[in-house]
matplotlib code that plots the C-alpha trace (Angstrom):
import matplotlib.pyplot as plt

x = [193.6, 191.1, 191.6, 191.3, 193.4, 195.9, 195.5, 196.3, 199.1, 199.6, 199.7, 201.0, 204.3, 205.3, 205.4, 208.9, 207.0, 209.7, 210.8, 209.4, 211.5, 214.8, 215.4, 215.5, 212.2, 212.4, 212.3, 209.0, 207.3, 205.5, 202.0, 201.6, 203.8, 201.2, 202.0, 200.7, 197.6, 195.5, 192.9, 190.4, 192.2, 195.1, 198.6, 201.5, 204.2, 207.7, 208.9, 210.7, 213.7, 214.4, 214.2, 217.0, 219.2, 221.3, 224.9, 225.9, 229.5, 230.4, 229.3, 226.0, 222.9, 220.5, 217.8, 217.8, 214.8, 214.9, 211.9, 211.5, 209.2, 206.1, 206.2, 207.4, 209.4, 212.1, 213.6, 217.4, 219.4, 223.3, 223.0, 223.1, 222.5, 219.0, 216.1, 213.4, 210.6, 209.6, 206.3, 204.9, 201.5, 198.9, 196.3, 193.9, 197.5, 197.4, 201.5, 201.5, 204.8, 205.7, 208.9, 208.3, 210.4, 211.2, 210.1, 213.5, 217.2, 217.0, 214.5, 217.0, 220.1, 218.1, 216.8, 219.7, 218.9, 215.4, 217.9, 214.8, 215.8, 219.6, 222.8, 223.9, 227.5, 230.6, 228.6, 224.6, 223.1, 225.1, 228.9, 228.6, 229.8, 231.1, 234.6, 235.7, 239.4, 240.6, 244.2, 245.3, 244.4, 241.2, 238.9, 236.8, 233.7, 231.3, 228.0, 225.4, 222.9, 222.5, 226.3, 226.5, 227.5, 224.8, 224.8, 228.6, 228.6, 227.4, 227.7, 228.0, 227.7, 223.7, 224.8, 227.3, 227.1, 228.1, 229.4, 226.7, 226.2, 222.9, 224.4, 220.4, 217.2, 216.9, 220.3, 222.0, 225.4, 227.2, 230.4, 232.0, 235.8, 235.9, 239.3, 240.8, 239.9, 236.7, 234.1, 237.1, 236.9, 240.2, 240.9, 240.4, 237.3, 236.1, 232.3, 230.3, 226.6, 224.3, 220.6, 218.5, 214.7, 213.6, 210.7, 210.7, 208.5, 208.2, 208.8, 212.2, 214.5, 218.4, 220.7, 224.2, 227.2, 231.2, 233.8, 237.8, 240.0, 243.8, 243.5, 241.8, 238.5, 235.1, 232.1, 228.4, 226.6, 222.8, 219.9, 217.3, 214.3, 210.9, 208.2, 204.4, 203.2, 199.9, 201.5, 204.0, 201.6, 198.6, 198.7, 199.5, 201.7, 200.8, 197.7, 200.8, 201.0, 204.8, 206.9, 210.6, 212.7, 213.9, 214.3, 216.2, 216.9, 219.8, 218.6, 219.5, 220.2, 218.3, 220.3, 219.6, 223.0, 223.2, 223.6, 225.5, 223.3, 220.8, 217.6, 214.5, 211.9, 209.6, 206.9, 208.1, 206.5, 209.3, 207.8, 207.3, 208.0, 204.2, 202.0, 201.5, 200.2, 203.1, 201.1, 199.8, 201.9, 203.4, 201.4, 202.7, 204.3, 208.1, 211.0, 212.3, 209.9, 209.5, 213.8, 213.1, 209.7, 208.5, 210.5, 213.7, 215.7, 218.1, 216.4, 219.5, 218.2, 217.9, 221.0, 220.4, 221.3, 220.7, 222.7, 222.2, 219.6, 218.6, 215.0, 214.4, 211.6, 207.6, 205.0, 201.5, 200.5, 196.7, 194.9, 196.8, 197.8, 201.1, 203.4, 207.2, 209.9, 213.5, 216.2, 219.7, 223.3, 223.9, 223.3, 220.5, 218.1, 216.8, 213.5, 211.8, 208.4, 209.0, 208.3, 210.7, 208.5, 206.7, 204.8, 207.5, 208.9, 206.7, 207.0, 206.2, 202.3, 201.8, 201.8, 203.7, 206.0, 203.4, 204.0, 204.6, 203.1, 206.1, 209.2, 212.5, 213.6, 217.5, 219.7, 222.8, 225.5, 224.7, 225.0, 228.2, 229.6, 233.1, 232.8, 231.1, 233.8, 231.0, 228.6, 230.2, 232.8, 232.4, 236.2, 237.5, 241.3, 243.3, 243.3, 240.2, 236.4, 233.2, 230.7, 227.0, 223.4, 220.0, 216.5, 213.4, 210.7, 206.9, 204.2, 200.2, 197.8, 195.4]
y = [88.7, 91.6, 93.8, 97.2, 96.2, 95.2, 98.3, 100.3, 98.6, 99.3, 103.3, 103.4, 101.8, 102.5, 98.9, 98.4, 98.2, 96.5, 93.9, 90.9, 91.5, 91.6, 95.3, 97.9, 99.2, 102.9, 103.4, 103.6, 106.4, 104.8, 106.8, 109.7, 110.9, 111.2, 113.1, 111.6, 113.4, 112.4, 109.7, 107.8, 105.0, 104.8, 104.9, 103.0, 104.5, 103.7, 102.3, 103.0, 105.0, 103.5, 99.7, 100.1, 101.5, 98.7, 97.3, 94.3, 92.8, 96.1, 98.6, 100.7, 100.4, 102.6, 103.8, 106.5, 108.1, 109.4, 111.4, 113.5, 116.8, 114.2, 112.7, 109.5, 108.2, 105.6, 103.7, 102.1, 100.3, 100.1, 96.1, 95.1, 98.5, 97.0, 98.7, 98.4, 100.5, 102.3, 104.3, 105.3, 106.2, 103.9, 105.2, 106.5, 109.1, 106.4, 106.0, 102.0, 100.6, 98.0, 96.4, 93.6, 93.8, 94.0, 96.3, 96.5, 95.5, 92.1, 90.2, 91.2, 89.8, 86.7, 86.4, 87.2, 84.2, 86.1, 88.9, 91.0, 94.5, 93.6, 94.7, 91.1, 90.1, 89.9, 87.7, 87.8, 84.9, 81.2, 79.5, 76.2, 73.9, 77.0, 77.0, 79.1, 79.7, 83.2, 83.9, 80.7, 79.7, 77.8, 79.6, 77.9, 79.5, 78.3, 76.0, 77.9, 76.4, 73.4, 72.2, 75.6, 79.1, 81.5, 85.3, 85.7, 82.9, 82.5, 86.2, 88.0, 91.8, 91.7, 90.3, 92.7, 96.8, 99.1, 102.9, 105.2, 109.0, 110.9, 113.2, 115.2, 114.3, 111.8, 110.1, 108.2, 106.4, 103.5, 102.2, 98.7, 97.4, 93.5, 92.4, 89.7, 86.3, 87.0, 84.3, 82.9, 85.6, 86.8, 90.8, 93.5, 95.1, 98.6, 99.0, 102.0, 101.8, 105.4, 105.2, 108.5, 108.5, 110.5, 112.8, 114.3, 112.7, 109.7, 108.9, 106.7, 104.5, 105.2, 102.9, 103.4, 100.8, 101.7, 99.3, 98.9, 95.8, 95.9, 92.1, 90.3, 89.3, 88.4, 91.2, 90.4, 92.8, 93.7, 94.7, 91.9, 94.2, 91.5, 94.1, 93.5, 96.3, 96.2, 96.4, 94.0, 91.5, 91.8, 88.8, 86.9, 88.5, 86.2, 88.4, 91.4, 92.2, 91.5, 92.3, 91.7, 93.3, 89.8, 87.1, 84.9, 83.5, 80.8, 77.6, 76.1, 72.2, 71.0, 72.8, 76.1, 76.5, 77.8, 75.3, 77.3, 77.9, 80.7, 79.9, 81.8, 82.5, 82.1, 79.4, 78.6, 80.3, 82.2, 84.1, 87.7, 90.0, 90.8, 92.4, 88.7, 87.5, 86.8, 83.2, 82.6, 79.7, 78.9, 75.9, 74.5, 71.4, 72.5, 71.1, 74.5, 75.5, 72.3, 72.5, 76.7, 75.7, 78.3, 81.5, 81.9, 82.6, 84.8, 86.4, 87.9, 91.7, 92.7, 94.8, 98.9, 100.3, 103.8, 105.4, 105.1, 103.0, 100.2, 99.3, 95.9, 95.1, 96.7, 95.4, 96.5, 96.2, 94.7, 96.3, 99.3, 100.4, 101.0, 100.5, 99.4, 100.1, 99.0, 99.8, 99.5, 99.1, 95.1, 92.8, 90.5, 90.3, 87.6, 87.1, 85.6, 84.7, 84.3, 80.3, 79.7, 82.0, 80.3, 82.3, 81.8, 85.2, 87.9, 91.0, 94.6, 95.7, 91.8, 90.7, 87.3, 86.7, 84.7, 81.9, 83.4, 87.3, 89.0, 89.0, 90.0, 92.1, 91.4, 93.3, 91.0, 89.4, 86.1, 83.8, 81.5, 83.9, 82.8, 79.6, 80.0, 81.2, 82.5, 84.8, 88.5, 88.4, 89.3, 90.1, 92.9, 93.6, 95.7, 99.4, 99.3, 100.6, 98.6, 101.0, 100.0, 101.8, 100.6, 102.6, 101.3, 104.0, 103.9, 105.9, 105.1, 105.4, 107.9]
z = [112.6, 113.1, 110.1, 111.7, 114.5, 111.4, 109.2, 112.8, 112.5, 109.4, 109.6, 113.3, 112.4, 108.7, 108.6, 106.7, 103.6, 101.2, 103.9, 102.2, 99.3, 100.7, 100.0, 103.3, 104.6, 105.2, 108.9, 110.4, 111.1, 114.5, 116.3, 117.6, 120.7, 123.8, 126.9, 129.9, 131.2, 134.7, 133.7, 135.8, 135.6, 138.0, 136.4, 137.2, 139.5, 140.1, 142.7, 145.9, 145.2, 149.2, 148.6, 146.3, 148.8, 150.1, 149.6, 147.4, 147.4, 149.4, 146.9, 147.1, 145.1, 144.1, 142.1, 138.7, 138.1, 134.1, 133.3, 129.8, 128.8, 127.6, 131.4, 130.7, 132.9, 133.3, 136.6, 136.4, 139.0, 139.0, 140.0, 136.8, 135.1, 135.1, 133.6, 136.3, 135.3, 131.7, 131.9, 128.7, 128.3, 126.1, 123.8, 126.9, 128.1, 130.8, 132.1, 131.4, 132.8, 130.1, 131.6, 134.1, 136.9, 140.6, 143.4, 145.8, 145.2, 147.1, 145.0, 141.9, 144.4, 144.8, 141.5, 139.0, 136.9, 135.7, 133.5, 134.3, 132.4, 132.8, 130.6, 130.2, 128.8, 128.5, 125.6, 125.7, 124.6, 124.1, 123.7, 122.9, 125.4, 127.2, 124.9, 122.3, 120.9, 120.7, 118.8, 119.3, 123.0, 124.4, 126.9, 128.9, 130.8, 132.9, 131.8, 133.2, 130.6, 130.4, 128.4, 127.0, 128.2, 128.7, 129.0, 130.8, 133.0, 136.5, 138.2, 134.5, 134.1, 135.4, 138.5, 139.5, 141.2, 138.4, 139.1, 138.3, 137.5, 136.4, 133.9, 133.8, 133.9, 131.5, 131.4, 133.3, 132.5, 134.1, 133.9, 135.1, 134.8, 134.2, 134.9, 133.1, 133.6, 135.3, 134.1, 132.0, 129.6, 128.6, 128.9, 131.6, 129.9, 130.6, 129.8, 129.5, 129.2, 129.0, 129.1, 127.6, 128.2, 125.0, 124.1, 121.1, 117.8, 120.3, 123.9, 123.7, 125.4, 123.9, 125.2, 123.7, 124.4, 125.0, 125.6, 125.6, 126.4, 126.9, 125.5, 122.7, 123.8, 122.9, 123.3, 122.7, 125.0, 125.2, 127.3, 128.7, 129.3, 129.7, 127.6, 127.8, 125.9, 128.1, 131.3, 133.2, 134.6, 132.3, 130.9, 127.7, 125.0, 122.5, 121.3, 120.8, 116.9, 115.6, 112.4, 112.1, 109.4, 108.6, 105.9, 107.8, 111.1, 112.5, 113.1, 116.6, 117.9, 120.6, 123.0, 121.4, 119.6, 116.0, 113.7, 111.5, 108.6, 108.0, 107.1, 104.9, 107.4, 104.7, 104.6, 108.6, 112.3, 112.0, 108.9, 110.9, 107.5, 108.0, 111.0, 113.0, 116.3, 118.3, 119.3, 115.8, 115.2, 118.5, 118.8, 115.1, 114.9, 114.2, 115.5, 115.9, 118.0, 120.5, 120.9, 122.4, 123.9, 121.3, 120.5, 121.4, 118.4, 116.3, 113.4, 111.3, 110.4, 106.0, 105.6, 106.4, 103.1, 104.4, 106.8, 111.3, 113.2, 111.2, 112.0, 113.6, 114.8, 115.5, 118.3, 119.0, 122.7, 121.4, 124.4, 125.3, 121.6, 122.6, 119.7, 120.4, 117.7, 117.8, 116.1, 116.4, 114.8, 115.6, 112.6, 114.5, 117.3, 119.5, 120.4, 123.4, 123.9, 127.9, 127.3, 130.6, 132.6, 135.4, 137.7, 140.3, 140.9, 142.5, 140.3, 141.0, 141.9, 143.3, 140.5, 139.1, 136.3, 134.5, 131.3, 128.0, 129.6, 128.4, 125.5, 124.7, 121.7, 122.7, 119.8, 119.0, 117.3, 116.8, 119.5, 119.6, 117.1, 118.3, 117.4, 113.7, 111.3, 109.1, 111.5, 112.2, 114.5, 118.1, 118.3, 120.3, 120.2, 122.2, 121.5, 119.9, 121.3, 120.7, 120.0, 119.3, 120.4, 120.1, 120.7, 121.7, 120.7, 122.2, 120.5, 120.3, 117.5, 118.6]

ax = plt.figure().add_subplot(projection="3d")
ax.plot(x, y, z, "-o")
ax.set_aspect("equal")
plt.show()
């Protein structure tokens, strides 16, 4: 690893300096906030406010612009509350957009399957066998994956037209109702999901979660944003510099259900306490790695012993400097090295949604939480609200 690149790193993020002993890193501080200025070098643009004007299942779509007082600016679409563009500028003031997506409503319609920036639920991530029990009665859900549940089921929340409203510039908030029974969840669920483009000490993306059932039901919900810190479509993420505040991670089967224990992440690939090339180890020989085709896996955050965000996670875009930080208020996050990309799906600027050239930094519960006594219950009963947020903050070294 090139030492300047890592001592960057180093001072750009704050690095969670205690996280290989188990104790909780003070937050990190990240770069410098940059405003975006005119450069030589042509920045990315959203996209067509008009190719996201159509109607799916008889309810309109459309496109939110979010913009904040550093001009970044942020794209969302009601189908799916999908994050479609996030334009932050790299270490040039250069608006990058690092959030691969589409360029018009119908590729999303005919691609749902990709997640690409999608709130995905009623549970993100797995159910084993695509049953859980619940208060005494059996659900059963669709196997979208393989013999498991994945991410609600066939037509789950990124696959359907939420209601929207642009409360200002930079916020947006949408709502959906998901009635009881639908997927084979139990519960008519209201959901409420608010998106706030920040600009303060860093250029940020807020997204806080809401939701209410009239029925005991199970509630694992989370954004499915692709990032490439260089750009979406500029090739490999495997050169992107990584640390996770994390000693441990679940271990998964061969069909990437949690085995039920949790594992040290020391002495494995998974070991990401320390600045690391996300493709490092990919290549090791380790079971764990050939069952998700490389990473695709829960890492189970080091408690927050202070109070609000916990800090989860850090990543250095290796040409652009961008640096990502997440935080949030779930107990884990899983992440995806984009091993089941495969150039099939045309993205926006012509570009194509290339092997391994962009992750996800999902913030979770654990997945199949419902059917592991042990990891933190994903139960919501009647008359109570799910409340969660998580931030991803961009900032550069300059």
């Amino acid at each position: 690893m090139n030492k300047l690149l890592f001592s960057l790193f180093v001072a750009a993020a704050g690095l969670l300096a205690s996280c290989g002993n188990g104790s909780n890193p003070p937050a990190p501080t990240g770069g410098d906030s940059v405003t975006a200025t005119p450069s030589a070098s042509a920045p990315a643009v959203l996209p067509d406010a008009k190719a996201f004007g159509d109607t799916v299942d008889g309810k309109p779509t459309a496109l939110y612009i979010l913009k904040n007082k550093n001009n970044a600016e942020a794209a969302v679409t009601n189908y799916g509350a999908r994050v479609v563009s996030l334009l932050v500028p790299d270490k040039k003031g250069v608006l990058t957009d690092v959030v691969v997506g589409y360029d018009s409503i119908g590729k999303y319609v005919h691609q749902p399957e990709s997640f690409f920036g999608a709130i995905v639920g009623r549970y993100g991530n797995r159910i084993a066998k695509g049953k859980f029990a619940l208060e005494g009665k059996t659900y059963t859900l669709a196997t979208n994956d393989g013999p498991n549940h994945l991410h609600g089921g066939k037509k789950g929340f990124g696959a359907k037209v939420w209601d929207a409203r642009q409360l200002n510039d930079s916020t947006v908030e949408l709502s959906y109702l998901s009635r009881d029974g639908e997927e084979g969840y139990p519960g008519s669920l209201q959901v409420k999901v608010t998106y706030t483009l920040t600009g303060d000490s860093s250029n940020a993306l807020k997204i806080d979660y809401e939701a209410s059932t009239d029925k005991a039901t199970v509630l694992n919900i989370t954004n499915h944003s692709y990032f490439n810190l260089n750009g979406q479509g500029s090739g490999t993420i495997n050169n992107h510099l990584l640390q996770l505040n994390a000693d441990n991670y679940t271990p998964v089967d061969s069909t990437l259900i949690p085995t039920g224990k949790i594992e040290p992440v020391a002495g494995t690939p998974f070991d990401f306490r320390t600045p690391t090339a996300i493709g490092a180890h990919i290549g090791d020989d380790n079971i764990q790695l050939k069952y998700g085709k490389g990473y695709d896996h829960n890492f189970v955050l080091n408690p927050n012993k202070g109070s609000g965000l916990n800090p989860a996670a850090t990543v250095l875009g290796d040409q652009s400097g961008i640096i990502m930080e997440a935080y949030t208020l779930e107990p884990a996050v899983q992440f995806y090295g984009g091993n089941f990309m495969k150039g099939a799906n045309p993205i926006k600027g012509g570009k194509k949604d290339d092997y391994r050239t962009a992750f996800c930094m999902e913030t979770q519960h654990y997945p199949d939480s419902p059917n592991e006594p042990s990891f933190p219950t994903t139960e919501l009963k009647a008359g109570k609200t799910y409340r969660t947020t998580t931030v991803y903050k961009f900032s550069v070294k300059k």
